[in-house]
C-alpha positions as CSV (number, residue, x, y, z in Angstrom):
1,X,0.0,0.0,0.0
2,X,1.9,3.1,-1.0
3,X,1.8,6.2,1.4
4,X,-1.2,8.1,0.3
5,X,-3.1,5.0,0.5
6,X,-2.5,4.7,3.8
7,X,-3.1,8.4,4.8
8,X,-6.3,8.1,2.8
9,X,-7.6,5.2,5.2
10,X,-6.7,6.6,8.3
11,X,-7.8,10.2,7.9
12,X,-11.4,9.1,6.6
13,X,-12.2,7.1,9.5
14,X,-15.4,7.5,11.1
15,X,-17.4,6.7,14.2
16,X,-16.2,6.8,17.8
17,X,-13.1,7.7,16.6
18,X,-12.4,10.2,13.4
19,X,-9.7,10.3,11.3
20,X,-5.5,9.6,12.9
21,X,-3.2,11.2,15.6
22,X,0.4,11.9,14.9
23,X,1.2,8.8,16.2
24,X,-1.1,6.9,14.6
25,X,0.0,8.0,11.1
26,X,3.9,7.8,12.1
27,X,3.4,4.1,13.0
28,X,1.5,3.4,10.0
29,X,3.6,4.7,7.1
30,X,6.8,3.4,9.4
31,X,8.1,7.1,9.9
32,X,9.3,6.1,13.8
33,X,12.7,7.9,14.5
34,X,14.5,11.3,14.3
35,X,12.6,13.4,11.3
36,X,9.8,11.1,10.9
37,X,7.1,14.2,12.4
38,X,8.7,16.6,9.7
39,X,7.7,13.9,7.4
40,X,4.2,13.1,8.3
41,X,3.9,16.7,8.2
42,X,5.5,17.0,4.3
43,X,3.3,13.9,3.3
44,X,-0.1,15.3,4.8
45,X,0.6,18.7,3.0
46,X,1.0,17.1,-0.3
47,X,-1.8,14.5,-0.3
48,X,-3.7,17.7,0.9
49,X,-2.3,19.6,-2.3
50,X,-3.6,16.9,-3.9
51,X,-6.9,16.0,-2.8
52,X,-8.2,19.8,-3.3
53,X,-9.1,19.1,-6.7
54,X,-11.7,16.8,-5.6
55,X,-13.5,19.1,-2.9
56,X,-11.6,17.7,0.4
57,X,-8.3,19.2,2.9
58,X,-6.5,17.7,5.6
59,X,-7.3,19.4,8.9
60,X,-6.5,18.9,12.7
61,X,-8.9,18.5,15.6
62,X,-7.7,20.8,18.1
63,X,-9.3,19.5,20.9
64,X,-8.2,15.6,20.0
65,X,-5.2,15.8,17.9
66,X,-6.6,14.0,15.7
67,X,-5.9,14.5,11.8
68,X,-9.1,14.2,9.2
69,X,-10.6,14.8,6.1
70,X,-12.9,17.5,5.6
71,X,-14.5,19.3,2.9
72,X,-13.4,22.6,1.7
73,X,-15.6,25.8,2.0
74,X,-16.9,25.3,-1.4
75,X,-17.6,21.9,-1.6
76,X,-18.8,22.5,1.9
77,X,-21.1,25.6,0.7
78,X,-22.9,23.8,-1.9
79,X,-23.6,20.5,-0.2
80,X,-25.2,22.6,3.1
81,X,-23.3,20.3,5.1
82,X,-24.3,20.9,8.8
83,X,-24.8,18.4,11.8
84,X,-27.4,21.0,12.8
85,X,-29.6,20.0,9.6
86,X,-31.2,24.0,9.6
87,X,-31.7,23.9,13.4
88,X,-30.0,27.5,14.2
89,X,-31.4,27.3,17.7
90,X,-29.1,23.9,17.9
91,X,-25.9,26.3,16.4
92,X,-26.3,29.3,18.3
93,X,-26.8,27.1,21.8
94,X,-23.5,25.6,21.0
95,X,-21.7,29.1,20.2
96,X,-23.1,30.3,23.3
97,X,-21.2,27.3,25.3
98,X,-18.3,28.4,23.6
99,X,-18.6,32.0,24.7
100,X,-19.3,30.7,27.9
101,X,-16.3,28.3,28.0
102,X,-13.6,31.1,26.8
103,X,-14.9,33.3,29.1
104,X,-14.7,31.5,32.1
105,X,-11.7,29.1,33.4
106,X,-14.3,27.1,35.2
107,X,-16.4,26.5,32.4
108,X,-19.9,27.0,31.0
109,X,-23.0,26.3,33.1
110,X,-26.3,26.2,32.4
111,X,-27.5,29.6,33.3
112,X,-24.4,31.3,31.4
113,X,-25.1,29.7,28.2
114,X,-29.2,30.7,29.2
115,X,-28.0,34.5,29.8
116,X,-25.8,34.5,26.1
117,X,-28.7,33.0,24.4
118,X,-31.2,35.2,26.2
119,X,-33.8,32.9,26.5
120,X,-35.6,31.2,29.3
121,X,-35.2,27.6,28.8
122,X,-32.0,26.4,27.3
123,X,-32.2,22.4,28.2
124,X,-33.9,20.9,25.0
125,X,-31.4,22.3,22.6
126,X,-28.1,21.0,25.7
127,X,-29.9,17.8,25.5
128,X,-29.8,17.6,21.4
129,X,-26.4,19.1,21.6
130,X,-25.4,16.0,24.3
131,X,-27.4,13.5,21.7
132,X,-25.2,14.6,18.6
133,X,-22.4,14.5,21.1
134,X,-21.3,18.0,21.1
135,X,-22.0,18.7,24.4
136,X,-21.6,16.6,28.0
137,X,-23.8,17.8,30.8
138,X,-23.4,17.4,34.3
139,X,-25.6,19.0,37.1
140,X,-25.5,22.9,35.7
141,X,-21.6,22.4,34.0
142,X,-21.6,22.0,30.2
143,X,-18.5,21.3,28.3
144,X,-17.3,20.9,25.1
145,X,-16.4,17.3,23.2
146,X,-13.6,16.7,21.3
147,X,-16.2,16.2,18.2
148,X,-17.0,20.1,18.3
149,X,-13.4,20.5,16.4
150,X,-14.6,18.5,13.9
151,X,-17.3,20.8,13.0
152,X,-16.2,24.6,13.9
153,X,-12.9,25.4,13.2
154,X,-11.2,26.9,16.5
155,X,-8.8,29.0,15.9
156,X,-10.7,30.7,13.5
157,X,-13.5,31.2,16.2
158,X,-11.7,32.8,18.6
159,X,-10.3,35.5,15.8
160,X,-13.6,36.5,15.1
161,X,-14.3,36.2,18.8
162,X,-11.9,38.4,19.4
163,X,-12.4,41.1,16.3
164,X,-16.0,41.4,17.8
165,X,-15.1,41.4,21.2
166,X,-12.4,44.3,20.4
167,X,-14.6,46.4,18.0
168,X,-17.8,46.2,20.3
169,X,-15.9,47.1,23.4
170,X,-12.2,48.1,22.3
């Protein structure tokens, strides 16, 4: 099986677990030893080069480490993918646990997220969040999965986070 083969297999996994760690990858295409992370890294930029022309990149869970295919924005634009299948209610309850987790080093309870959504009942959307497995509840604190990086990207989150946070109040 040559190398892209294997990268191919690994990142499109599905289920419990999605898509390949470091690790898993280095062990896989036998890159163990001095150099073989700058090489992963190499590989998974060119079968990324190389996979664009079909509609899919290589990206990384931040929350898991995990490596995985995804679709870019336009392929992503015109197929409407979303876990939250037009349920806005579902999106904007999850962005107001993320608000709620940056802004606190606790973490987000209940009532936060219920305060940033402004509404009086937040619990039906926590529990569809917690069934899709975006969200874990426990007594009033709500946290984050890893399977939320697999669906927002992060980083770019908290720039726009930020930009709004700074020209609102800045």
């Amino acid at each position: 099986m040559n190398e892209f083969k294997v990268i191919s297999l690994l990142l499109a996994r599905r289920g419990d677990v999605i898509g390949a760690t470091d690790e898993e990858l280095v062990a896989a295409l036998g890159l163990e030893g001095k150099g073989g992370a700058e090489q992963l890294y190499r590989l998974l930029q060119a079968y990324s080069s190389s996979i664009g022309i079909f509609g899919f990149k290589v990206e990384r869970n931040a929350l898991d480490g995990h490596w995985f295919l995804a679709c870019t924005e336009d392929v992503a634009g015109q197929a409407r993918i979303n876990p939250f299948q037009g349920r806005t209610r579902l999106a904007s309850t999850l962005v107001a646990v993320l608000i709620a987790t940056t802004c606190d080093d606790e973490g987000a309870t209940v009532e936060q997220v219920r305060r940033i959504r402004k509404i009086k009942d937040v619990a039906p959307d926590l529990k569809e969040l917690e069934a899709l497995g975006l969200v874990k509840v426990k007594g009033n604190r709500v946290s984050l999965t890893d399977r939320v990086g697999y669906y927002i990207d992060l980083a770019q989150f908290m720039r726009q986070f930020t930009d709004h946070v700074n020209d609102a109040y800045g």
